[in-house]
C-alpha positions, 0 to 999 in steps of 0.5 A: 348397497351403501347409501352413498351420494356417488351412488346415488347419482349413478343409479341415475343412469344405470344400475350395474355393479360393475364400476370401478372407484377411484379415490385420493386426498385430490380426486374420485372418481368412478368408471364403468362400461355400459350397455347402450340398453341399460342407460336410463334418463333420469328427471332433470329436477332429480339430477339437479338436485344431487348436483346442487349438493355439491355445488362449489366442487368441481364434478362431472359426468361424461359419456362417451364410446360414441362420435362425441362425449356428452358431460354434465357438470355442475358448471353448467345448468343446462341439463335438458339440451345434455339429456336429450343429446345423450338420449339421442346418442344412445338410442343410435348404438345397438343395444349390446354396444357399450357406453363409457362411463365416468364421474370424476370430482377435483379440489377435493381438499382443503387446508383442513378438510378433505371431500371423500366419496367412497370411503372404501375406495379411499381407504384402499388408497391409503393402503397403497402409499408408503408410509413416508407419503402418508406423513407428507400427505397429513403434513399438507393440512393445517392443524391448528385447526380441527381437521375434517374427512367429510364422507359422503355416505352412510358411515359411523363417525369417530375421531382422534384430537384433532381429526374427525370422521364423519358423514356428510350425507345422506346426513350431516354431521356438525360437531360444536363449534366451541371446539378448538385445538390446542395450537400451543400444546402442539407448538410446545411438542414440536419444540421439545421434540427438537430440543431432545431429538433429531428427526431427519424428516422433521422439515414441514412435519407437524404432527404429533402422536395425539392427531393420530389416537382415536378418542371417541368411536371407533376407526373402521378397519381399512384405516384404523390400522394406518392410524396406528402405525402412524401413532407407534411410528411418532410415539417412538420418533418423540422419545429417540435420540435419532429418527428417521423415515424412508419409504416404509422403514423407521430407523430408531436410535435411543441412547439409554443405559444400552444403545438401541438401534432399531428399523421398524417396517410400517407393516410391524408398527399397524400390526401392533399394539402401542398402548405403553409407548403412548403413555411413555409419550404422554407422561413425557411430554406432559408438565414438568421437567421435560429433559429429565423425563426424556432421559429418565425413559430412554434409560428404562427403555434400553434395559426393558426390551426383548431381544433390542427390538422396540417392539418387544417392550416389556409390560409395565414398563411405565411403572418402571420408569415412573419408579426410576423417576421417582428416585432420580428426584430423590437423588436430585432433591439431595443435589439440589440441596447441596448446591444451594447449600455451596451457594449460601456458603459462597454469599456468607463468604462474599460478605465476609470478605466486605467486611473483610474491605472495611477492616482494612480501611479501619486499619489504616485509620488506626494506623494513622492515629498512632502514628500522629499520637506517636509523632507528638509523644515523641517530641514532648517527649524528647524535649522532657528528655533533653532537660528542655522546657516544653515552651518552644515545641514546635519548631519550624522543621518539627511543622515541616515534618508533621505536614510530610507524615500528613501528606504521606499518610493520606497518599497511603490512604488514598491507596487503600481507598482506591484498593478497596473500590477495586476489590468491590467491583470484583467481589460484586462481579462473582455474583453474577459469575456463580449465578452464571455457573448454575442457571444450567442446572437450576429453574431460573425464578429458583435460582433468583430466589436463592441468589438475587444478583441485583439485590444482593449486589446492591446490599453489599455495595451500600455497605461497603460505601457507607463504612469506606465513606465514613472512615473516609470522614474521619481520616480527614477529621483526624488530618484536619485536627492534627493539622490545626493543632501543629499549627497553633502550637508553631504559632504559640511558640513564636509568640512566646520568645520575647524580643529585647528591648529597644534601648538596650545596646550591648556591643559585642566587643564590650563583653569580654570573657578574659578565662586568662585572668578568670577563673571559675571554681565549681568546687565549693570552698570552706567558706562556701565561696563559689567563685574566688577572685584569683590569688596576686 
């Protein structure tokens, strides 16, 4: 018989096989009928012994078939009064009379370990519950710790990453301390998982594939078919577009090159071998591009399966997949060269175009200049034309219209100005546009590298200020010089007209032009006389 702590308390009171075992996460318990003969006394001490080994658990024993039960638990410590009372109870039936017996032991389970009594038992239980319950009932603990079955009985112990197997007695087993489970790996999977799947059962589910892969010893054969079908069923929920559990049915669809719609009893996935689902998993979920490698094995999956089941995998369909990865990199490599490519292509275009900007304000500034160079040629030269000498310049309407053309330039330069501020705030605003544009298809610290909104933004709008402020300076030299000199030719040519002296008085009426009685001759004469007085 198996060293066991139920058994060794039973064999306490009597020795026949012929018991029955009860076992849950919650509750064991063990019954049996008795022959009134076959009932022993055990020492107090011996009793209080085994008791106090589980002291804190609520167990107890009770015999009854008689007028009143007796109980012994581990909330009371009078065990002398309770033996003697079932002393006596049993001594009045008749020897073949039977004697009910039973050993119950609650609150078994904890947030992360549970109390287990007879591992055969317990393993039967298990085997009973449909595989939607068995979920929900691994869902109840917390795996951000390590999660103990503590068996009370002789058993080898093994374990996958976060649950262990072991005894507790008539050893104990205590595995280090220093172990921790890796709370963010779970966190992460999870969260991937919903990113790349819908799984219909996912409210409270936070298992993943690894609690349920045995990495050291091995899983006794009532439960290590349990744990494989569990292990198959959330390799296969991990990597699917749609999953979903009820009762003892998976329902699976992978959207691949080919469309897969598979049901999966639980009975097919304990019965199976799921070494390369794992590993498909395993690679999947490991670092790197996540999405790509999800997408990269489900197309693989869809055309390696045998008659559509996933089931019938064919092998080495990792190697293929990790093949087909390779060349999707390749192909990706060369897209991701052609869209850094367009975008270098885009900022060399955006800095053209400010220079572009500032070309069109040093338009306008050389367009000013001549057209001031232009009004100065033309009324020099105008008055050479006319015959005219250059004293005298600048007249009061020539002022007035050289003031209008500064006015009217300087309204046609501000207009510029104003244009090209304009265009500036749209030209930097498509940086972040274009960045917009791509952050779905490239690393964000990569794509910050390539285009630095910030920096680049910052680097064209400096630019682009100091030339416009320093055509801004010389247009309001060039205006301020023609300006200065306008005015100080008018003025020089007031001062050059000079006034008649004050005691010269001419009357009008005393210079008399009589053309009837003179005649002017612009002919030459023989005697070279210009003007003949008139013949009498």
């Amino acid at each position: 018989m198996i060293n066991s702590f139920a058994n060794d308390l039973i064999r306490l009171f009597f020795a026949s096989d012929f018991k029955v075992y009860i076992s849950s996460f919650d509750s064991f318990q063990v019954k049996a009928k008795v022959k009134a003969e076959e009932i022993f006394y055990p020492n107090v001490d011996e009793l209080f012994d085994l008791f106090k080994l589980v002291e804190g658990k609520n167990l107890q024993i009770s015999f009854g078939g008689f007028g009143s039960s007796v109980r012994f638990s581990t909330n009371k410590d009078d065990y002398s009064e309770k033996m003697s009372e079932l002393k006596q109870e049993v001594q009045a039936l008749d020897d073949d009379e039977l004697v009910e017996f039973e050993l119950e032991v609650l609150d078994l389970r904890s947030e992360s370990s549970v109390d287990i009594f007879d591992k055969t038992a317990f393993f039967l239980y298990l085997s009973t519950l449909k595989a939607q319950a068995l979920l929900e009932e691994f869902s109840k603990f917390n795996f951000n710790e390590k999660i103990e079955f503590r068996f009370w009985e002789d058993m080898s112990s093994f374990n996958s990453d976060s649950i262990y197997f072991f005894s507790t007695y008539p050893r104990s087993e205590h595995y280090p301390a220093s172990h921790s489970v890796n709370k963010q790996k779970r966190e992460r999977f999870i969260a991937d998982r919903a990113k790349v799947s819908h799984f219909v059962n996912a409210k409270n589910n936070f298992l993943i594939p690894d609690d349920f892969k045995i990495i050291s010893g091995d899983a006794y054969d009532g439960i290590s078919d349990i744990l494989n079908g569990i292990l198959g069923w959330l390799c296969l929920i991990f990597i699917s577009d749609f999953s979903s559990v009820h009762d003892d049915d998976l329902e699976i669809q992978i959207k691949g090159y080919k469309k897969v719609l598979d049901t999966l009893s639980f009975i097919e996935m304990k019965e199976s071998k799921h070494d390369e689902i794992y590993n498909v998993f395993s690679w999947a979920y490991s670092d790197g591009s996540f999405v790509d490698k999800i997408g990269v094995a489900r197309n693989v999956i869809s055309i390696h399966l045998v008659q559509g089941r996933l089931l019938n995998m064919e092998g080495g369909v990792l190697d293929s997949i990790l093949s087909g990865y390779d060349l999707y990199l390749k192909e990706n490599v060369k897209q991701y060269i052609e869209i850094k490519n367009k975008i270098n292509e885009f900022l060399y275009g955006q800095s053209d175009k400010a220079l572009d900007l500032t070309k069109s304000v040093f338009s306008t500034v050389k367009a000013g200049i001549w057209t001031f160079m232009t009004f100065f040629v033309t009324v020099f030269l105008l008055r050479a034309i006319s015959g005219k000498s250059l004293g005298g310049t600048i007249s009061y309407e020539v002022l007035v219209v050289a003031f209008l053309l500064v006015i009217i330039s300087s309204i046609y330069f501000g207009v510029s100005i104003f244009e090209i501020n304009v265009d500036k705030k749209r030209l930097l605003e498509r940086y972040a546009e274009v960045r917009n544009r791509y952050k779905d298809l490239l690393n964000e610290s990569d794509l910050n590298k390539i285009i630095n909104v910030d920096l680049v933004s910052k680097k064209e709008s400096t630019y682009i200020d100091r030339k416009r402020n320093l055509y801004c300076f010389v247009w309001f030299l060039i205006c301020a010089f023609t300006l200065i000199t306008v005015c100080w030719l008018y003025k020089s040519t007031n001062e050059a007209v000079a006034p008649l002296p004050a005691n010269t008085n001419i009357e009008s009426e005393e210079i008399i032009l009589n053309l009837n009685n003179a005649h002017i001759n612009f002919g030459l004469e023989k005697d070279n006389s210009f003007l003949t007085p008139p013949k009498s």
